[in-house]
VMD Tcl script that draws the C-alpha trace (Angstrom):
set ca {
  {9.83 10.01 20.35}
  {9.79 11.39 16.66}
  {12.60 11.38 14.21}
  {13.91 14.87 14.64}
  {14.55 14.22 18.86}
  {15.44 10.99 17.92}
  {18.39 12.11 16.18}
  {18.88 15.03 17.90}
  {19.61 11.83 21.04}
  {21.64 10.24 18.95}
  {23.93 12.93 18.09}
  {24.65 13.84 21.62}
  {25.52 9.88 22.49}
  {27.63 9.91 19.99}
  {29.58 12.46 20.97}
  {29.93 10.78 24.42}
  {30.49 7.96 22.49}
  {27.85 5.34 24.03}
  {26.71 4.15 20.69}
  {28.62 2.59 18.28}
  {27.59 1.86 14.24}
  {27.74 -1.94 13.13}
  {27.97 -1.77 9.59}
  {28.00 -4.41 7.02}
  {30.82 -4.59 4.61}
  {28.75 -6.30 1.40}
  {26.73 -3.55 -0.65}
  {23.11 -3.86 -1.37}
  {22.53 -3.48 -5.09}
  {19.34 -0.87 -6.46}
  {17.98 -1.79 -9.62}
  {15.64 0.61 -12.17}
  {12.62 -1.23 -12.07}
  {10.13 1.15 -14.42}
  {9.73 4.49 -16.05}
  {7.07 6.94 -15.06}
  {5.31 9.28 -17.22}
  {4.15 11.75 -15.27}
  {0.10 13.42 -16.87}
  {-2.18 16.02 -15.37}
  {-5.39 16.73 -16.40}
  {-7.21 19.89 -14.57}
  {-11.37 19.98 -15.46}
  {-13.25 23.44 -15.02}
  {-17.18 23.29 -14.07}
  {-17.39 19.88 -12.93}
  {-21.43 19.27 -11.64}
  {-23.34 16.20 -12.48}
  {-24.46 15.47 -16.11}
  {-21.64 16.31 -17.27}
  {-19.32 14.34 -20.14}
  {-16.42 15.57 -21.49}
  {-13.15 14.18 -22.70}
  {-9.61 16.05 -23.41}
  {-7.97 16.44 -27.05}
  {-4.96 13.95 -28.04}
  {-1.92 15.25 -26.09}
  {0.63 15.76 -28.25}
  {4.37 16.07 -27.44}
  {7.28 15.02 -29.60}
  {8.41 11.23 -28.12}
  {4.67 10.08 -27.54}
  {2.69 12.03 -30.24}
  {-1.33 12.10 -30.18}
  {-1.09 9.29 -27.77}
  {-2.59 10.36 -24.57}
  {-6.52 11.17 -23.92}
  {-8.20 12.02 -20.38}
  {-12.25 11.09 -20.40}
  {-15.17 12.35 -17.67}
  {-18.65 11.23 -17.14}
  {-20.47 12.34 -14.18}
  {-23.55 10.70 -13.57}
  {-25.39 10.47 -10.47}
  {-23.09 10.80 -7.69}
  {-20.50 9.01 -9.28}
  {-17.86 10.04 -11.72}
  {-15.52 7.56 -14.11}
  {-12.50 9.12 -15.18}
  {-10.87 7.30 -17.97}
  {-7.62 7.08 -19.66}
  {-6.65 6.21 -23.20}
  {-3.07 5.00 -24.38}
  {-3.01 4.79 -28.35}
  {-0.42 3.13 -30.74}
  {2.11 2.37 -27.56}
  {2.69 -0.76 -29.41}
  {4.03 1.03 -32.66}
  {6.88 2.79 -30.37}
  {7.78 -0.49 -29.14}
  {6.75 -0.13 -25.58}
  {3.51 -1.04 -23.32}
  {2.18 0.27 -20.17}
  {1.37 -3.01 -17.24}
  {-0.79 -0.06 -15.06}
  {-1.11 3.46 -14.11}
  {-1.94 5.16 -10.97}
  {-4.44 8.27 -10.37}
  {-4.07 10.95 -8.17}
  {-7.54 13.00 -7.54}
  {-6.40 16.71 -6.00}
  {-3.47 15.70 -4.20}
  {-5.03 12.26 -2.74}
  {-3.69 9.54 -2.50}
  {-3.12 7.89 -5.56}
  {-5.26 4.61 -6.91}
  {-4.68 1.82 -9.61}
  {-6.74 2.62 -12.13}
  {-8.81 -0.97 -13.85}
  {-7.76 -1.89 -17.49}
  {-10.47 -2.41 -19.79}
  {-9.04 -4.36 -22.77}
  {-10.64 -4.05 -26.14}
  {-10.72 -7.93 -28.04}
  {-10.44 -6.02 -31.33}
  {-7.76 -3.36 -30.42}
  {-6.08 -4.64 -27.82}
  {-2.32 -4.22 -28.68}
  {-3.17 -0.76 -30.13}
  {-5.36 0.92 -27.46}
  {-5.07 0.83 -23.71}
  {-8.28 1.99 -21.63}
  {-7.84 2.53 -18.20}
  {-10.79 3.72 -15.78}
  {-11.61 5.09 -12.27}
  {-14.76 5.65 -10.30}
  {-15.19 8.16 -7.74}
  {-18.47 7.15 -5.86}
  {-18.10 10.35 -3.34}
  {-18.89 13.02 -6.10}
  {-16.34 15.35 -7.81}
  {-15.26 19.40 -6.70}
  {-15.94 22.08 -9.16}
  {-12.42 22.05 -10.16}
  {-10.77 19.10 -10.37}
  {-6.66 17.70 -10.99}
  {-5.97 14.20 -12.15}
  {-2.97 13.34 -11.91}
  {-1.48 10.29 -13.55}
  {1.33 8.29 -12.98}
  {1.87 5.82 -16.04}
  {4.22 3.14 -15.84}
  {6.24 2.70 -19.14}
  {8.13 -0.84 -20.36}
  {9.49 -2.16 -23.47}
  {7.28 -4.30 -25.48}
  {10.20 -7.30 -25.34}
  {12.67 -8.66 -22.84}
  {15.41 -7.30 -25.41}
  {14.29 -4.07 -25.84}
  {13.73 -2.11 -22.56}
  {14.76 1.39 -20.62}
  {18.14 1.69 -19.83}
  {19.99 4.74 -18.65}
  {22.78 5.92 -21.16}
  {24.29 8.58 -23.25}
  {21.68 9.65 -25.82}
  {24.80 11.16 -27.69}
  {26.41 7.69 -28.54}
  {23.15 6.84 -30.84}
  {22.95 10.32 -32.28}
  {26.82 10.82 -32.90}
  {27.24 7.67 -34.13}
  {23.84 7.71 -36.57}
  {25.37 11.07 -37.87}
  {28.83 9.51 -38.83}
  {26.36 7.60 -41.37}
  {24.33 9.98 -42.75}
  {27.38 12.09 -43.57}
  {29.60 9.38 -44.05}
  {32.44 9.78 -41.69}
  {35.24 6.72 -42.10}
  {31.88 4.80 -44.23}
  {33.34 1.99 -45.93}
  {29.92 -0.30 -47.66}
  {27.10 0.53 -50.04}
  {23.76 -0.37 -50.20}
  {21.96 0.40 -53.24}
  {18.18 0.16 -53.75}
  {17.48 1.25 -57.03}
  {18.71 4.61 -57.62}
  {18.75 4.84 -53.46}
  {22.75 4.72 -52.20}
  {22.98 3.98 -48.26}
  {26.51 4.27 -46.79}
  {27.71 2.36 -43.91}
  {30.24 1.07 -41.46}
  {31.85 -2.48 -41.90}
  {32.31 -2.73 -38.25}
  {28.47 -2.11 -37.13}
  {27.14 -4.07 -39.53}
  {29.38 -6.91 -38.31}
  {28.53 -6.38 -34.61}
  {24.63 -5.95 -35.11}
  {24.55 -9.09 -37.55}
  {26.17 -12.19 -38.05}
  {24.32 -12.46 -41.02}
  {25.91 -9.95 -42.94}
  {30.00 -10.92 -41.71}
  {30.35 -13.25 -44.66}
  {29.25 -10.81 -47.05}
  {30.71 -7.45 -46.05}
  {34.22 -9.67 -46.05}
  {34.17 -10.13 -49.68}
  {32.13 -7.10 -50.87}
  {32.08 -3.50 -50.52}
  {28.46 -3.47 -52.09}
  {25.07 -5.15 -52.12}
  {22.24 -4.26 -54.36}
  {18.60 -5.45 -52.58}
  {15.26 -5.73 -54.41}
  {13.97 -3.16 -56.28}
  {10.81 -4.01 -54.25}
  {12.07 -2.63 -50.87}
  {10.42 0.60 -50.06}
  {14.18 2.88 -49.28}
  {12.55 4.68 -46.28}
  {11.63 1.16 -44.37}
  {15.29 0.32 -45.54}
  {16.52 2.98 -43.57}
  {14.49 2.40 -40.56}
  {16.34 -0.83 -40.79}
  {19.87 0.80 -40.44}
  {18.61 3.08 -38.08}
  {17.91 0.61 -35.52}
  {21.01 -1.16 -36.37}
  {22.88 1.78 -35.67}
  {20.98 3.24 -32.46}
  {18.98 0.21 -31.10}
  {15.88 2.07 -31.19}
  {12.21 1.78 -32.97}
  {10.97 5.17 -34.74}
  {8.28 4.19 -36.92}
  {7.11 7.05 -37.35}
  {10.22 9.01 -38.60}
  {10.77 6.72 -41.17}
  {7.11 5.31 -42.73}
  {8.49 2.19 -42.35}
  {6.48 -1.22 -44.09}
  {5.98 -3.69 -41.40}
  {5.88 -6.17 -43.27}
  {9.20 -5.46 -44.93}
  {11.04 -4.37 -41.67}
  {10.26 -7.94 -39.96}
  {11.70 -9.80 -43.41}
  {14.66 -7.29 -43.49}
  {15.22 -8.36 -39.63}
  {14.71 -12.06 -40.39}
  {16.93 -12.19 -43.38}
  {20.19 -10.61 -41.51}
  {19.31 -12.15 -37.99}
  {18.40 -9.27 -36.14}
  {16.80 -10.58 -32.78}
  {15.36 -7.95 -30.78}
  {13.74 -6.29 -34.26}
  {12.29 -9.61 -35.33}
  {10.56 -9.60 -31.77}
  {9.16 -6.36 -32.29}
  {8.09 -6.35 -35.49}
  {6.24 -9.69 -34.55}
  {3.91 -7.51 -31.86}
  {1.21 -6.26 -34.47}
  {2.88 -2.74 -34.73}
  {0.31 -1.10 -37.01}
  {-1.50 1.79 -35.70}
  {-4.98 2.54 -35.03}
  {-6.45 5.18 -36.78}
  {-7.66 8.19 -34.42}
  {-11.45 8.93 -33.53}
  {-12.12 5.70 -31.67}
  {-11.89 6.77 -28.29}
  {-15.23 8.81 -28.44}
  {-16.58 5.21 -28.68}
  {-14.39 3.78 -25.53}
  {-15.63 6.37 -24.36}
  {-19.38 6.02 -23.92}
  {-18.78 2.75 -22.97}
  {-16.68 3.79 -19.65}
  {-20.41 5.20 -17.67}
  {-20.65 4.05 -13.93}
  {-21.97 0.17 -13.39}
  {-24.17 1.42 -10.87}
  {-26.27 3.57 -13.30}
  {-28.68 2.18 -15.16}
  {-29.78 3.88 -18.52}
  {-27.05 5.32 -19.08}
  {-27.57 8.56 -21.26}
  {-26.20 8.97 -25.11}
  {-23.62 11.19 -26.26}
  {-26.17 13.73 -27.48}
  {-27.47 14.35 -23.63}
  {-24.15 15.19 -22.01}
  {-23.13 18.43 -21.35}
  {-19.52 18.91 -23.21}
  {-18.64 22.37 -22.05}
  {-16.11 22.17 -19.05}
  {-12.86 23.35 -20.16}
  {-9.93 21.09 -19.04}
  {-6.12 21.56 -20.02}
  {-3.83 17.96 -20.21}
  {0.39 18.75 -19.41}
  {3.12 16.63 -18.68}
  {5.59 17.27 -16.09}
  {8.93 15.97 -15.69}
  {9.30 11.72 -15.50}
  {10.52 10.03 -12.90}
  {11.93 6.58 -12.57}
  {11.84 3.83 -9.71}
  {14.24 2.02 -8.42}
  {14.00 -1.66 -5.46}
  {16.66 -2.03 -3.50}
  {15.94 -5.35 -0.90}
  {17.54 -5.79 2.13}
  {17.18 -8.60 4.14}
  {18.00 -8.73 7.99}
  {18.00 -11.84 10.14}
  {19.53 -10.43 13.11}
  {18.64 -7.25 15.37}
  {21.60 -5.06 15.82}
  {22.09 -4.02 19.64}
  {22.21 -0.26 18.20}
  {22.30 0.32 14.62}
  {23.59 -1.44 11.15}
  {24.53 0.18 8.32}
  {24.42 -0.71 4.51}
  {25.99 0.90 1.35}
  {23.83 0.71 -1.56}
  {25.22 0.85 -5.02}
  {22.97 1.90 -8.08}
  {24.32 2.26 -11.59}
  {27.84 1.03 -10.58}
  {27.93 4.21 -7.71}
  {27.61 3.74 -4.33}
  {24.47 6.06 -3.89}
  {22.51 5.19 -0.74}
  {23.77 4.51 2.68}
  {20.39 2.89 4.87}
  {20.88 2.36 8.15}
  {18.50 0.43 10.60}
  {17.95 1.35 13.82}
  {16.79 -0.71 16.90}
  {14.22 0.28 19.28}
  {12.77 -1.21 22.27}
  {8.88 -0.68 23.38}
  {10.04 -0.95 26.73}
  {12.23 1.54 27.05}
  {10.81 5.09 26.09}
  {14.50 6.28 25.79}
  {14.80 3.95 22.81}
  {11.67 4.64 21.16}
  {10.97 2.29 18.12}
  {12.90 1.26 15.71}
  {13.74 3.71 12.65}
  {15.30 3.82 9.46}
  {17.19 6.26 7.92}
  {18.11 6.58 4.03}
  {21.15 9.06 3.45}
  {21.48 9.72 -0.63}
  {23.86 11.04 -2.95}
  {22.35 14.50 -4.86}
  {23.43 13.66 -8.79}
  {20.77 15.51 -10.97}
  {23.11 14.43 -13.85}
  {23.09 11.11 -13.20}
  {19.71 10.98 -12.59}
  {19.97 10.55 -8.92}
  {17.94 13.08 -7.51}
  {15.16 11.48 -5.07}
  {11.41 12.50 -5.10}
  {9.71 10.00 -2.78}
  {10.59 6.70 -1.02}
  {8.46 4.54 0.12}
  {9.23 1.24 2.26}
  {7.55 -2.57 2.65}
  {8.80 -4.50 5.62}
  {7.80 -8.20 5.59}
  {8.67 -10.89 8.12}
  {9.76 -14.15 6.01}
  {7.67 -17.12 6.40}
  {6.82 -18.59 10.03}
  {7.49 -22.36 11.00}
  {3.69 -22.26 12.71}
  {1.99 -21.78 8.81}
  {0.83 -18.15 9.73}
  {0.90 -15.60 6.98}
  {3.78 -13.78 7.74}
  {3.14 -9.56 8.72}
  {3.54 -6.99 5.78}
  {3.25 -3.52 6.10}
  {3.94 -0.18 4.22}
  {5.49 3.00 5.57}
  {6.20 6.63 4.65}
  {9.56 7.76 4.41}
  {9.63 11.63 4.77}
  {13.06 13.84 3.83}
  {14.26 15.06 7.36}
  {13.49 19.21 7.50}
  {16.64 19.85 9.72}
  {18.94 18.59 6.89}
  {16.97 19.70 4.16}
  {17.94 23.77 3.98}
  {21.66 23.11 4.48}
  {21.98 22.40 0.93}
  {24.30 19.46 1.65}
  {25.76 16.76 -0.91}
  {23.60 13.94 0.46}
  {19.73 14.43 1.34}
  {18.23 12.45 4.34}
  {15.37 10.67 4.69}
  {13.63 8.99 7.71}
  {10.74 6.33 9.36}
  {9.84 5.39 11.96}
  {8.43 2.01 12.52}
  {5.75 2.98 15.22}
  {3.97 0.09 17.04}
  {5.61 -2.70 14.71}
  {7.07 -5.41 16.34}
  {9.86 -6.81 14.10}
  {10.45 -10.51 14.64}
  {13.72 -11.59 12.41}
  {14.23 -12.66 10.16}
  {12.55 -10.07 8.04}
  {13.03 -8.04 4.55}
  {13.03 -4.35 3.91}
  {12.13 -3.30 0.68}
  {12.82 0.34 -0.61}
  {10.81 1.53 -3.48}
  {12.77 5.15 -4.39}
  {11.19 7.65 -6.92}
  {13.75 9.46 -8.89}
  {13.36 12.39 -11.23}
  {15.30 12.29 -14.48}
  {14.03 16.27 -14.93}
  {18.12 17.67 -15.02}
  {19.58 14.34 -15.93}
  {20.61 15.79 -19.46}
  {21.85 13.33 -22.20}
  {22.68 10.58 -19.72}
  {18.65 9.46 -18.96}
  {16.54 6.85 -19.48}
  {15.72 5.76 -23.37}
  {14.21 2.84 -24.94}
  {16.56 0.76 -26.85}
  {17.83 -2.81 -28.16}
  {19.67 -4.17 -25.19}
  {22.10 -6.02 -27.22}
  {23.56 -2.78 -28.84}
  {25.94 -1.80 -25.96}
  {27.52 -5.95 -26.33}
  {27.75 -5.45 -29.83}
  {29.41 -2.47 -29.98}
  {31.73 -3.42 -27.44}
  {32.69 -6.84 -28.80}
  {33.53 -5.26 -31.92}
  {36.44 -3.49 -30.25}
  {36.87 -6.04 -27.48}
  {37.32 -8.62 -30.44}
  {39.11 -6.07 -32.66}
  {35.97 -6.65 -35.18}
  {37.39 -4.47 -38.47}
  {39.25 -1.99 -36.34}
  {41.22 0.08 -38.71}
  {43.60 1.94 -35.67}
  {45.40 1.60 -32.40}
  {45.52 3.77 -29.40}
  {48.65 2.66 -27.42}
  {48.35 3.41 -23.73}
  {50.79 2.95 -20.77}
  {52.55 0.11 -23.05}
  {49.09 -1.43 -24.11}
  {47.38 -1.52 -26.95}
  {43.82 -0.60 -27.65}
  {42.50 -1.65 -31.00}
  {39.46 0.75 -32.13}
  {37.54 2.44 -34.75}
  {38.12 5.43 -36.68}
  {34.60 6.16 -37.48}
  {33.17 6.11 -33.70}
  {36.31 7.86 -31.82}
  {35.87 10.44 -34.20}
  {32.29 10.48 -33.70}
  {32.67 10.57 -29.80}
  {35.29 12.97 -29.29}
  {36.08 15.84 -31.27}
  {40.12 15.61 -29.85}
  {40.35 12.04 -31.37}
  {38.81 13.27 -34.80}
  {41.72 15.92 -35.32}
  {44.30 13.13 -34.38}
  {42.98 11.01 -37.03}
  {42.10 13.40 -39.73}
  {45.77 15.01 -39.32}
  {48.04 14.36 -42.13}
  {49.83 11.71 -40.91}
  {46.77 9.11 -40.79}
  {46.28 9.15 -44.15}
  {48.86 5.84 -44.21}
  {47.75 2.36 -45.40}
  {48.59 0.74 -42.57}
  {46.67 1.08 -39.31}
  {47.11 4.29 -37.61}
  {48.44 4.12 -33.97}
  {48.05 7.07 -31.69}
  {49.93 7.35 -28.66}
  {48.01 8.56 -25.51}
  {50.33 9.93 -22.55}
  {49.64 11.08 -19.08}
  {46.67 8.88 -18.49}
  {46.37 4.73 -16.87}
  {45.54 1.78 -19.13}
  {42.74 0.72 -16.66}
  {41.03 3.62 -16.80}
  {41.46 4.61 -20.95}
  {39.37 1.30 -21.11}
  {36.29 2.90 -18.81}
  {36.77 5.66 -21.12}
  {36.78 3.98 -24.38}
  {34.00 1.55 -22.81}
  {31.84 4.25 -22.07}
  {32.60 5.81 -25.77}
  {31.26 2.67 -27.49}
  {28.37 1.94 -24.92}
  {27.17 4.76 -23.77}
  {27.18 3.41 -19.90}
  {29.30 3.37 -16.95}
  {30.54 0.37 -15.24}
  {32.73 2.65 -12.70}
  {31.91 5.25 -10.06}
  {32.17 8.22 -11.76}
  {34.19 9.88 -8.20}
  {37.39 9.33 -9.52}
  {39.43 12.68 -10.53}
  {41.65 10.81 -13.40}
  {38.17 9.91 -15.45}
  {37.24 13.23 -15.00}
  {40.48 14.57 -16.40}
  {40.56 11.85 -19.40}
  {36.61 12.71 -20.17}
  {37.86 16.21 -20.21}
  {41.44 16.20 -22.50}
  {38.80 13.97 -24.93}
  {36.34 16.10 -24.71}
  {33.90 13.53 -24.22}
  {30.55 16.06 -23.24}
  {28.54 13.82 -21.24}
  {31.42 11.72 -19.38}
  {32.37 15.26 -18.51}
  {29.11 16.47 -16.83}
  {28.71 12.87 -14.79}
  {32.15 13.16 -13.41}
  {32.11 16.72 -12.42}
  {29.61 16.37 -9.87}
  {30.61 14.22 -8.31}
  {34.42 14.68 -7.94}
  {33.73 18.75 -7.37}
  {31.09 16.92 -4.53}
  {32.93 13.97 -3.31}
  {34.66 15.29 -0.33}
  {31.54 17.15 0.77}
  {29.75 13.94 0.44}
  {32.40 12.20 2.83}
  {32.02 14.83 5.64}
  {27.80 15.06 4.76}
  {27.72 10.96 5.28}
  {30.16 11.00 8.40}
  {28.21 14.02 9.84}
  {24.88 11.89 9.67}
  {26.38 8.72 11.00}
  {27.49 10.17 13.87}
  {23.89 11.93 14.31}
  {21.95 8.18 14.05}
  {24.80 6.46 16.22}
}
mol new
graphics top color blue
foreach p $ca { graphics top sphere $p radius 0.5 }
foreach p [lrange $ca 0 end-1] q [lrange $ca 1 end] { graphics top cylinder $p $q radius 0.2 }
display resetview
């Protein structure tokens, strides 16, 4: 029995209502795992003899980083893969997986250089069965932060880039640092969240002068990661050297870390060397440079990334019919799974099945691509390996041209007799391609704490927000920064007061102005997003992306509801 008259079945007992839905009260818990850069490299003229490699990619977060290699030398090709200067962006890839014309893809070997091997990455493939005339690569190129402290995380790119401009143009700045003629203007408050270091200092002073030695633009690196959590080399010209003493001096973990992980970059022009060393094993005599024919044309592009998430489930108990589990993924309840039980000797069972029901949030960066799931029995008493196996989860067709809030997705578990206890594991593919300014960035994983302490723990705050009776000490600087409605209520003439400023908010519940302000100083969500008052407070505020995530999914929500009861009924 396949899926689609499986639940075709199901819809009609549940209508008579002969099956009935056990479901679990405690939510299963999704995690981001990894990042996925997503490569593909298309090669014209392909024939035996031939050699060629692709010029540096170049895009604006991973410049002249990326460069595809082909040799094709009797009967077997080796395509190869070069990652430069990863290491100076603060991030490292553990493997990548090729995709040959729509294949199936394949881990592709690591071939580490002694000399270079925190500044280049070689990865290679052999393809013993010969190559078409034109042929796609497609890679898939797993992406991680260099440290434990400084790692993707989903957030609003804004907070960084509002709160970095407050700086520059000094909005509410209340320190100077001066390096020679060089004046940088800061905030009290970050530097006091960001460094303990500098508390005792920026109590007693509104200045410091540093050494006349410090090179300004590795100075302002400095700030920039205080201010943002993130490494950009590059934009700055930043001295290593200096940055990691700058870091050690005021106490800044996570930078210390990474400046510690031999950030320098390798100069260009060595991969032509990598890459006569990539030829088949099988070959002897391999031939030089000079005798390989370097004429196919081949084009490198990028297409959207994608991100994966685990979610584990563990059952020790066959339902009689089905079970049910809510899944919750960045602090939404996203996924609904539900298991199925079949019985081999009963054809009117069929086997057992899964189904995956998920939320469609493009903004939120929940929009599935592919799911894949592992199903392992837990260890046996007898010593016998226990029995793991893969399967393809495939988006049901019937659901998919409705258009509806949640997308479906089904298996079945042909021929595999499940013995519990035993653990699902769901590996989902997301695309962040329409996820906007809330998506996945590198950054110091400490900055949302810090930022968030210094209000929690009224750190310098210099005015109150009084909400519902309660009291919500903050800073000028970032609600200005953050919401445009909070900067006229603060630049109005009545602020301009010695005391601390108090604004009075109206119309809106204490418990949820704190999700609001938490999400202004963080940049994340520790709330579902469903909930109509956040959706009005992100929208009196004016607070863009807040906005955007809520939308969705309140205009959604009741859709959602009736999508989700629709489909339980059909699988019970």
């Amino acid at each position: 029995m396949d899926t689609k008259d499986c639940l075709l079945q199901m819809s009609q007992c549940s209508r008579n209502s002969k099956i009935k839905v056990e479901e679990d009260k405690t939510n299963l818990n999704a995690v981001f795992k990894v990042l996925e850069l997503n490569l593909h490299w298309q090669v014209e003229n392909v024939h035996q003899g031939v050699g060629v490699f692709s010029g540096m990619m170049n895009c604006k977060r991973f410049p002249r980083t990326f460069q595809f290699g082909l040799r094709y030398i009797a009967d077997v090709a080796v395509v190869s893969l070069m990652i430069m200067n990863f290491n100076y962006l603060g991030l490292r890839v553990p493997f990548v997986r090729l995709t040959y014309n729509n294949g199936k893809p394949v881990m592709m070997k690591r071939k580490t250089s002694k000399t270079q091997s925190n500044k280049l990455d070689l990865f290679t493939l052999e393809y013993c069965q010969g190559l078409d005339e034109v042929s796609g690569f497609t890679c898939q190129i797993f992406v991680e932060g260099i440290t434990e402290t400084y790692k993707y995380q989903q957030y609003d790119r804004l907070l960084t880039d509002q709160l970095w401009d407050s700086m520059r143009f000094c909005c509410w700045t209340d320190f100077k640092f001066f390096i020679r003629e060089n004046v940088f203007n800061a905030h009290k408050f970050v530097l006091r969240a960001r460094s303990t270091r500098l508390e005792g200092d920026i109590r007693r002073v509104d200045t410091i002068r540093l050494n006349d030695d410090l090179d300004p633009d590795t100075f302002k690196c400095f700030l920039y990661f205080l201010y943002t959590g993130r490494l950009l080399l590059a934009n700055f010209k930043a001295n290593i050297d200096q940055l990691l003493s700058l870091a050690d001096t005021y106490l800044v973990e996570t930078l210390t870390q990474l400046c510690r992980k031999d950030l320098a970059k390798l100069k260009e022009g060595y991969f032509p060397e990598c890459f006569m060393s990539t030829g088949p094993a099988a070959v002897p005599g391999l031939p030089t440079s000079t005798d390989l024919d370097l004429k196919p044309k081949s084009k490198i592009c990028s297409k959207p990334d994608t991100v994966e998430i685990r979610c584990n489930w563990e059952i020790n108990q066959l339902p009689k019919n089905y079970l049910v589990r809510a899944v919750n993924f960045n602090q939404q309840e996203a996924f609904h799974v539900c298991f199925r039980s079949g019985d081999h000797s009963d054809e009117s069972k069929g086997n057992h099945a899964l189904f995956i029901f998920s939320k469609q949030w493009p903004e939120g960066g929940l929009e599935v691509v592919d799911i894949t799931i592992s199903i392992t029995e837990k260890s046996l008493s007898d010593g016998k390996h226990p029995k793991s196996k893969r399967f393809a989860v495939n988006r049901w067709p019937k659901v998919a041209g409705l258009n509806p809030a949640m997308a479906v997705f089904s298996a079945d578990l042909e021929n595999f007799l499940l013995q519990p206890p035993f653990a699902i594991l769901f590996l989902i593919e997301l695309s962040s391609e329409s996820a906007g300014y809330y998506s996945y960035q590198p950054r110091d994983t400490h900055l949302a704490d810090n930022l968030w302490s210094a209000a929690f723990g009224a750190y310098l705050t210099d005015a109150e927000i009084s909400v519902d009776g309660r009291i919500f000490r903050v800073h000028k600087a970032l609600m200005a920064a953050r919401s445009p409605v909070f900067r006229e209520l603060l630049c109005s003439e009545n602020v301009k007061e010695p005391c601390l400023k108090r604004i009075v908010v109206e119309e809106i519940n204490s418990s949820i102005f704190e999700e609001v302000l938490y999400f202004m100083y963080t940049g994340s969500l520790r709330v579902s997003v469903g909930d109509e008052r956040l959706l009005a407070a992100a929208e009196k505020y004016q607070i863009e992306t807040l906005r955007i995530l809520c939308e969705n999914q309140v205009r959604r929500h009741d859709q959602s509801i009736e999508d989700l009861c629709s489909f339980l009924q059909m699988v019970a």
